[in-house]
C-alpha positions as CSV (number, residue, x, y, z in Angstrom):
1,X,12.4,-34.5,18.7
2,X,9.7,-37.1,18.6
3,X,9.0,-39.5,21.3
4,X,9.6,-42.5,19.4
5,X,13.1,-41.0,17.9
6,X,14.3,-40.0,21.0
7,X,13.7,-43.5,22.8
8,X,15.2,-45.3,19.7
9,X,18.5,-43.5,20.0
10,X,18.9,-43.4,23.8
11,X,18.8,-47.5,23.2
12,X,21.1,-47.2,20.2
13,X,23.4,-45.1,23.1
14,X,22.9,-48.1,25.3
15,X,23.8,-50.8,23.1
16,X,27.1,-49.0,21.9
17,X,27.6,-48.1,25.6
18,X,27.6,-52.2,26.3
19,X,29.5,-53.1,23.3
20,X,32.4,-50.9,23.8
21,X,32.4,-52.6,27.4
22,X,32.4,-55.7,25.7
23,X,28.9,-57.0,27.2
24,X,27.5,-57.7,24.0
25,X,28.5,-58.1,20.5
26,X,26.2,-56.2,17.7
27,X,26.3,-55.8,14.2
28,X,23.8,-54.0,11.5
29,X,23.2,-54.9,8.1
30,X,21.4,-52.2,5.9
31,X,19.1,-53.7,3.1
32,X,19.3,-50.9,0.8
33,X,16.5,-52.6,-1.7
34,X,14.2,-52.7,1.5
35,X,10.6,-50.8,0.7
36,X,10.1,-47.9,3.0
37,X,6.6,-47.3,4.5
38,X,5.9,-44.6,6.4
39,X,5.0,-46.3,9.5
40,X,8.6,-47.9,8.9
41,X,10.7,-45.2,8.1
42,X,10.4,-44.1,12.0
43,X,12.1,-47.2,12.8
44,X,14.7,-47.6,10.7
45,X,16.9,-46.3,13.1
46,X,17.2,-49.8,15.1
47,X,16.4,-51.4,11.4
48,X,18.8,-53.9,10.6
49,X,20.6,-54.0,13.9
50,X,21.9,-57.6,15.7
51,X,22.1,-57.9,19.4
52,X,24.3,-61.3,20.6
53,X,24.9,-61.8,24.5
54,X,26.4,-65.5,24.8
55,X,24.1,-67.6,23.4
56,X,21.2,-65.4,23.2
57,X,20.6,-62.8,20.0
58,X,18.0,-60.1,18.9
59,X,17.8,-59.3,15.3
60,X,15.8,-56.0,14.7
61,X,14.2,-56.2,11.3
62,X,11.7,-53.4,10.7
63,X,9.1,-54.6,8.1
64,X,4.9,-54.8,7.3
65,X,3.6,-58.2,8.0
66,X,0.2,-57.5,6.9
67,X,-1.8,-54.4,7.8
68,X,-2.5,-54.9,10.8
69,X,1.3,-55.6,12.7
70,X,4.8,-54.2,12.3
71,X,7.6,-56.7,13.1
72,X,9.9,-54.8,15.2
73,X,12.5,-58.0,16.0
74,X,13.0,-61.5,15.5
75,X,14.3,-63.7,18.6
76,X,15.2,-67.2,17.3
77,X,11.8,-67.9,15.3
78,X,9.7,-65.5,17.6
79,X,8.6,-62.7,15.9
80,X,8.1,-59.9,18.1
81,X,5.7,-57.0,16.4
82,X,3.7,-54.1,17.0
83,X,0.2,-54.4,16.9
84,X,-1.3,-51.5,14.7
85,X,-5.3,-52.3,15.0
86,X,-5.4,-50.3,18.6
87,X,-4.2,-47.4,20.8
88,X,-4.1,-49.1,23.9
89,X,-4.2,-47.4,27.4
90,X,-0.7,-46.2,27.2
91,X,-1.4,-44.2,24.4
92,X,0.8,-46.6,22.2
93,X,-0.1,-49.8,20.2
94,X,0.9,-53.3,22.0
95,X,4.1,-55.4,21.4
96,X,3.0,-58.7,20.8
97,X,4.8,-62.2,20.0
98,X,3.2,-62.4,16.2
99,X,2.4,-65.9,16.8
100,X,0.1,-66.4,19.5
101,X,-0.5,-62.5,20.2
102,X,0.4,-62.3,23.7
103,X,0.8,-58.9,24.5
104,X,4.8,-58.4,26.0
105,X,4.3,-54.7,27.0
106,X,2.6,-51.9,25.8
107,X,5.2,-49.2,25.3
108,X,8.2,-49.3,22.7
109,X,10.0,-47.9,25.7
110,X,9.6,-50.9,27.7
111,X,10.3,-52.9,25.0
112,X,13.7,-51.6,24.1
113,X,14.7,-50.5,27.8
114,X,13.2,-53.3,29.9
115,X,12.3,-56.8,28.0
116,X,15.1,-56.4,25.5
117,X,18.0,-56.9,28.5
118,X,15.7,-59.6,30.5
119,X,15.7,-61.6,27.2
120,X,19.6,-60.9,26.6
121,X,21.3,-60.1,30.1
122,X,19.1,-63.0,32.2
123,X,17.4,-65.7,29.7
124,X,13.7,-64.7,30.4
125,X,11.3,-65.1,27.8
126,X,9.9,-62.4,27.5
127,X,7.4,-63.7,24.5
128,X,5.1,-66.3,27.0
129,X,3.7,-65.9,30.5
130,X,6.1,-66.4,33.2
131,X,4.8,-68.4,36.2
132,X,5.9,-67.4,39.9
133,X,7.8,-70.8,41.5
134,X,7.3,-71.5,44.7
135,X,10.3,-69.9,46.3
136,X,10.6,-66.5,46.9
137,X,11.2,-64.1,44.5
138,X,12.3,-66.8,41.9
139,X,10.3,-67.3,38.3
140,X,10.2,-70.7,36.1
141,X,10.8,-69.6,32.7
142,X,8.7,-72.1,30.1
């Protein structure tokens, strides 16, 4: 099995794992008109998928923004994409907030298995640079 397909489904496990315990609510809509690239057609499993905890939600839409980035998500009006102009040092290409191109992580396995549930389990956002507070072991969030 491919890396990438294995670490989509063990997230799908995760998310049906937390909605069955009633953690969070999701939902997937399937755009059947939707163009399939190539370079989107390995993530179309997570395509179309909505992730609501309280007040915060994840919407995974899968699609081409130009040539150079794949949006991966959408979290309120961030858009959260992969940049496809570079390997980086991880051997994978960057996940990036679309608009100002900070660089989130640089795995698709962090992404879905780390930043995802900071965002949704603890408010972080995970799309701007967090600043240490003074107090120990405590973060502002901006």
């Amino acid at each position: 099995m491919e890396k990438i397909t294995k670490t989509l489904t063990d997230f799908i496990s995760v998310i049906e794992i937390r909605e069955k315990k009633d953690i969070i609510s999701v939902s997937r809509t399937i755009n059947p008109n939707k163009e399939i690239t190539p370079i989107v057609s390995k993530y179309q499993l997570i395509d179309g998928y909505s992730i609501t905890e309280n007040e915060r939600r994840l919407d995974f839409y899968i699609k081409v923004l130009d040539k150079n980035f794949l949006q991966v998500a959408i979290i309120h009006d961030i858009i959260i994409a992969m940049d496809l102009r570079d390997i980086n040092e991880a051997g994978e290409r960057n996940i990036v907030n679309y608009q100002t191109n900070f660089v989130i992580t640089k795995t698709m396995a962090s992404f879905l298995n780390n930043k995802i549930w900071a965002w949704l389990d603890r408010g972080r956002k995970i799309w701007q640079k967090e600043f240490l507070n003074h107090g120990v072991g405590s973060t502002d969030h901006f």
